[in-house]
C-alpha positions in Angstrom: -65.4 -5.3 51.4 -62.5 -5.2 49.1 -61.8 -1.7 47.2 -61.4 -1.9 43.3 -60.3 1.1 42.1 -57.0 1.9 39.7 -54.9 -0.7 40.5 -51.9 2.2 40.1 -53.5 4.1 42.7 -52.2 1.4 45.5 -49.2 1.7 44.4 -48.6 5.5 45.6 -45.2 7.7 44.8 -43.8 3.9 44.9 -45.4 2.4 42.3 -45.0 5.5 39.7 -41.3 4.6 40.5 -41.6 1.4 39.2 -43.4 3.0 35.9 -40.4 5.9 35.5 -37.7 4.0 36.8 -37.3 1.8 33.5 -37.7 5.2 31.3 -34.9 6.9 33.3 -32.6 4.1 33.0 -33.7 4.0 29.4 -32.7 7.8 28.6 -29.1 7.7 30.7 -28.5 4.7 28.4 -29.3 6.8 25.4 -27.8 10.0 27.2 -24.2 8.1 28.0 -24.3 5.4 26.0 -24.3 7.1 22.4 -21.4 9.1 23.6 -19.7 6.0 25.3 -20.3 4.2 22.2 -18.8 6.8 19.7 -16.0 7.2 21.6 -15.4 3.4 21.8 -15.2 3.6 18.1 -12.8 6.2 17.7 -10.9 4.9 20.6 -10.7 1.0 18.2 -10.1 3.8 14.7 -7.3 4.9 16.7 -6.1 1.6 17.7 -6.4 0.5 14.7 -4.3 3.0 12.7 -1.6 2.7 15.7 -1.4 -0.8 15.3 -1.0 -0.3 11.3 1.6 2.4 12.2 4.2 0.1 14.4 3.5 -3.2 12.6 4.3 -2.0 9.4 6.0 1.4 9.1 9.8 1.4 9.8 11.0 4.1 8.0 14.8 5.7 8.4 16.1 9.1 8.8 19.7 8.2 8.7 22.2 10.3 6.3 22.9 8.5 2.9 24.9 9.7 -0.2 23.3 10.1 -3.7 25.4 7.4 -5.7 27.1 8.4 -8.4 24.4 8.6 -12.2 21.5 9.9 -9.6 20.1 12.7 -9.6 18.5 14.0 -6.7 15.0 15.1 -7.2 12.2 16.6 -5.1 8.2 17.1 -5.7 5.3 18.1 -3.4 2.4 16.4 -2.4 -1.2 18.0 -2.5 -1.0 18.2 1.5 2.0 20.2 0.9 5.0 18.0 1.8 8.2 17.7 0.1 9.5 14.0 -1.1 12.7 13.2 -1.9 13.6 10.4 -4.9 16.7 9.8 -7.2 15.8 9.4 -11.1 18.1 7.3 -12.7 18.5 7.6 -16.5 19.0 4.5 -18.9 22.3 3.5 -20.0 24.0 3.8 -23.1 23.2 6.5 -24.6 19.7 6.1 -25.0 18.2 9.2 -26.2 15.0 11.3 -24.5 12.5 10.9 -23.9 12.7 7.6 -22.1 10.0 5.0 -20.8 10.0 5.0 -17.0 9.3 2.4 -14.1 8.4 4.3 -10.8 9.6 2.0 -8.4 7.5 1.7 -4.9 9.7 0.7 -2.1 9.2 -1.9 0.9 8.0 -0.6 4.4 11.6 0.0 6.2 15.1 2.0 5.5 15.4 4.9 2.5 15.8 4.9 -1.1 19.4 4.2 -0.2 18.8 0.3 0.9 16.4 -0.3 -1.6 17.3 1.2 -5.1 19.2 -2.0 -6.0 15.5 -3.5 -6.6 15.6 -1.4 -9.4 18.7 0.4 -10.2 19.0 -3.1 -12.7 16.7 -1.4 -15.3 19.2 1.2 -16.5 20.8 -1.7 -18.1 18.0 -2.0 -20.2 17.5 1.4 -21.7 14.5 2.1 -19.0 14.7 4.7 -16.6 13.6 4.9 -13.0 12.3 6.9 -10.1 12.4 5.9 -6.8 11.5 7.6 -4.2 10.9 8.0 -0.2 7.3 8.3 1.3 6.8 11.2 3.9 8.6 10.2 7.1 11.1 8.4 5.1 14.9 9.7 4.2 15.4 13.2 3.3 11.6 13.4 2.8 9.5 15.9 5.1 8.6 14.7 8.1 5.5 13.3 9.0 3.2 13.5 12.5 1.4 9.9 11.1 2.2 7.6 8.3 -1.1 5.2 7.1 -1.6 3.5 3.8 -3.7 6.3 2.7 -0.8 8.9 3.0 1.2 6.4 1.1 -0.6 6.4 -1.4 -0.9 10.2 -2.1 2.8 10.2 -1.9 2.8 7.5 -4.8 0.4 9.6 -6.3 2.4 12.7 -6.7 5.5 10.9 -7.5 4.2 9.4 -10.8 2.8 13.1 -11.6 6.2 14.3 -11.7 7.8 11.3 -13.6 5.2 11.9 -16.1 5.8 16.1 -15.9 9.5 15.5 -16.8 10.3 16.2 -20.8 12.9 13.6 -20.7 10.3 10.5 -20.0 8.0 9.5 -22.0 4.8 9.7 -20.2 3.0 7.2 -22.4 4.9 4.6 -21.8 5.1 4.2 -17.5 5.4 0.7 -15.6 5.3 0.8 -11.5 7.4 -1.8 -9.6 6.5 -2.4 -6.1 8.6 -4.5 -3.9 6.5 -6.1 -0.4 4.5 -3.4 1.3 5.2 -0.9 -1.9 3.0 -3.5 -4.0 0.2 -1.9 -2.0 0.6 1.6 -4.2 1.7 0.2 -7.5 -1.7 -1.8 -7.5 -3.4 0.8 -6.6 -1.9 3.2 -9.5 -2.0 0.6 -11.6 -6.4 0.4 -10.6 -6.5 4.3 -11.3 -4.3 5.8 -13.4 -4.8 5.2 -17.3 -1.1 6.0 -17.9 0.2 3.0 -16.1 1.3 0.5 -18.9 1.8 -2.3 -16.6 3.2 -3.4 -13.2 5.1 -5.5 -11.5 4.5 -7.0 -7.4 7.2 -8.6 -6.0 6.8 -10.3 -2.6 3.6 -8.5 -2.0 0.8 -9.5 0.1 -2.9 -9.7 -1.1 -4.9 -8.0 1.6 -3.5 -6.5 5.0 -5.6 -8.8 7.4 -4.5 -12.0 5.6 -0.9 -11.0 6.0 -1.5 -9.6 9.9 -3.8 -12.6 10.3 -0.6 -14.9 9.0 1.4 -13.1 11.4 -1.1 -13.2 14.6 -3.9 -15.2 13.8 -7.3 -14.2 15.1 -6.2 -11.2 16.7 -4.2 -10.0 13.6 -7.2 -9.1 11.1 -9.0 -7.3 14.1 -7.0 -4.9 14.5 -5.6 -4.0 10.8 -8.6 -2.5 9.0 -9.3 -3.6 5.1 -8.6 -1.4 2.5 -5.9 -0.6 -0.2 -5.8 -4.4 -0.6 -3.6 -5.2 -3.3 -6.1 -8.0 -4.8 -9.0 -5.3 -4.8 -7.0 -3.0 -6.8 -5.9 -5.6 -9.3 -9.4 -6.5 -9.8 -10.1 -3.0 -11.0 -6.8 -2.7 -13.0 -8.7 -4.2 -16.2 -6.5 -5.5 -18.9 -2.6 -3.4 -17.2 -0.3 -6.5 -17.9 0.7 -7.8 -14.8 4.2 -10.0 -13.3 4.0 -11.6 -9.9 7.7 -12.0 -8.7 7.6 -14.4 -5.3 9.8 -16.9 -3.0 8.9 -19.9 -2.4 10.5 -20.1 1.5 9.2 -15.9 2.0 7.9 -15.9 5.7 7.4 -12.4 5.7 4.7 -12.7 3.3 3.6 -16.3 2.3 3.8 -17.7 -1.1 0.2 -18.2 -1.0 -0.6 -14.6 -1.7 1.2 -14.8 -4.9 -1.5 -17.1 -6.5 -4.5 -14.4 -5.2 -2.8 -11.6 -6.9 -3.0 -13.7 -9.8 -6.2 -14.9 -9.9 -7.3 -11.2 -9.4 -5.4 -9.9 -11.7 -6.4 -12.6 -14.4 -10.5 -12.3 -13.4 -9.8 -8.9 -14.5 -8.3 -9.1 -17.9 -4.8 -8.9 -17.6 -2.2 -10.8 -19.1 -0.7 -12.0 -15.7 2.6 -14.1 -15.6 4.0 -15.5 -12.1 7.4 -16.2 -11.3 7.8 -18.5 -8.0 12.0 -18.3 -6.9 12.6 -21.7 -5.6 13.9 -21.9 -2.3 13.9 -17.8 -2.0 12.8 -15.6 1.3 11.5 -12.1 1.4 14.9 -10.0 1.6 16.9 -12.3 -0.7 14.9 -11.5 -3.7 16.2 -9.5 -6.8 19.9 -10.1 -5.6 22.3 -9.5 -8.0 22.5 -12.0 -10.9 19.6 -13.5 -9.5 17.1 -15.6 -12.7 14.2 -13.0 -11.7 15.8 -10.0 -12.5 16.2 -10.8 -15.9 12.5 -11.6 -15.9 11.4 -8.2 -14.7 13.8 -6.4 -16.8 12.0 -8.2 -19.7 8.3 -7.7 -18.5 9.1 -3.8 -18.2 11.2 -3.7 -21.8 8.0 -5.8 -23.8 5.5 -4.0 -22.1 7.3 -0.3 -22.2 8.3 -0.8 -26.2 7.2 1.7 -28.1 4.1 1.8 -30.1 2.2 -0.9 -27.8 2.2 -3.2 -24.7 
């Protein structure tokens, strides 16, 4: 005769194995693996921000002199770090207060190898402010440098233009040359006292420049945010000039036409000047066509009494 009872029951110690033995490897999964999985993450946030830091960040420490019309000026940043900048005042004897372009530099060097971006405007009775993010000249030093930090440097060095009784703080323009496009958009997005701004060889977004640079594998690793075409499309109606080169391999002309489009979906009076035949480092040389057209994008839009 063949016993039916609780089929369980043949299975002894054994068989309640077989019933725990999924449940145990269920809770180490939810033991190790939650912490296994969170520590993936920061370990990719941390990649991440270390691939940001060396493939864009190239900043110099080396000893410059303040050329001569500069004046050396310093400010603090709300996490308590001294920046360095030179102010330039206009030429000519053109009395205080003055309209001012804050002038956002590229990603490598000091002020002192890129201030002839800007140094130009004097010649136009404008004045200008350019100045070193943290980690950068005689600026403090810094343990990290992201886009973030960036932009609270750019942030507290168009609080002090604005503070200074000899610039007229109703009548601001931000330049930003390549990777300094990034902030000027940005002030440009938040900041109601930003007349207008200029991008020259700036890239839209960061993955489609690191995905131009190393496709696939590029926009993995470079997070989103601070995008230059984001920030345009919340800078409204803030005229806007889109200086590019045709032959720039640094950042592709392409990204000139989607700074363009955002800007214009926006409202703003957008105007784009493609330099035939121009690379990335080549740009704004001296007696070159575009400076002229910056210099008269600032001067209309900076006038006093309107844009």
């Amino acid at each position: 005769m063949e016993l039916t009872g609780n089929p369980t029951d043949r299975r002894g110690s054994r068989g309640w194995r077989g019933v725990w033995g999924p449940w145990r490897r269920g809770l180490a999964i939810r033991l190790i693996g939650w912490p296994a999985l969170f520590m993936l993450g920061a370990l990719i946030v941390k990649w991440t921000s270390l691939a940001e830091s060396h493939a864009f960040y190239f900043p110099s420490r080396e000893a410059f002199s303040t050329p001569a019309g500069a004046e050396d000026v310093s400010f603090t940043t709300p996490d308590g770090l001294t920046l360095h900048g030179w102010f330039l005042p206009p030429e000519g004897g053109v009395p205080p207060p003055w309209p001012v372009v804050l002038h956002c530099h590229g990603n490598a060097g000091n002020v002192s190898s890129h201030a002839d971006f800007s140094s130009f405007l004097v010649e136009h009775g404008l004045s200008v402010l350019i100045f070193d993010y943290r980690g950068y000249g005689r600026s403090s030093e810094a343990s990290r440098i992201d886009r973030h930090d960036l932009l609270i440097d750019a942030r507290a060095a168009l609080g002090y233009v604005c503070s200074r009784p000899d610039v007229d703080a109703s009548r601001v323009g931000v330049l930003g040359v390549s990777l300094g496009g990034v902030f000027a958009a940005a002030l440009a997005a938040e900041r109601p006292e930003v007349r207008s701004v200029c991008l020259v060889s700036t890239f839209s977004t960061w993955r489609g420049v690191a995905g131009d640079h190393v496709p696939f594998l590029g926009p993995l690793v470079i997070p989103s945010g601070l995008d230059p075409a984001d920030s345009l499309a919340r800078a409204g109606a803030t005229p806007l000039l889109i200086v590019h080169g045709t032959n720039d391999e640094v950042v592709h002309a392409r990204h000139a036409a989607i700074l363009e489009s955002s800007g214009r979906a926006a409202g703003a009076m957008s105007q784009v000047f493609m330099v035939p035949g121009m690379d990335h480092n080549g740009i704004l040389a001296e007696q070159s066509p575009e400076r002229l057209v910056v210099a008269e994008f600032f001067s209309r839009t900076l006038r006093e009494g309107g844009r």
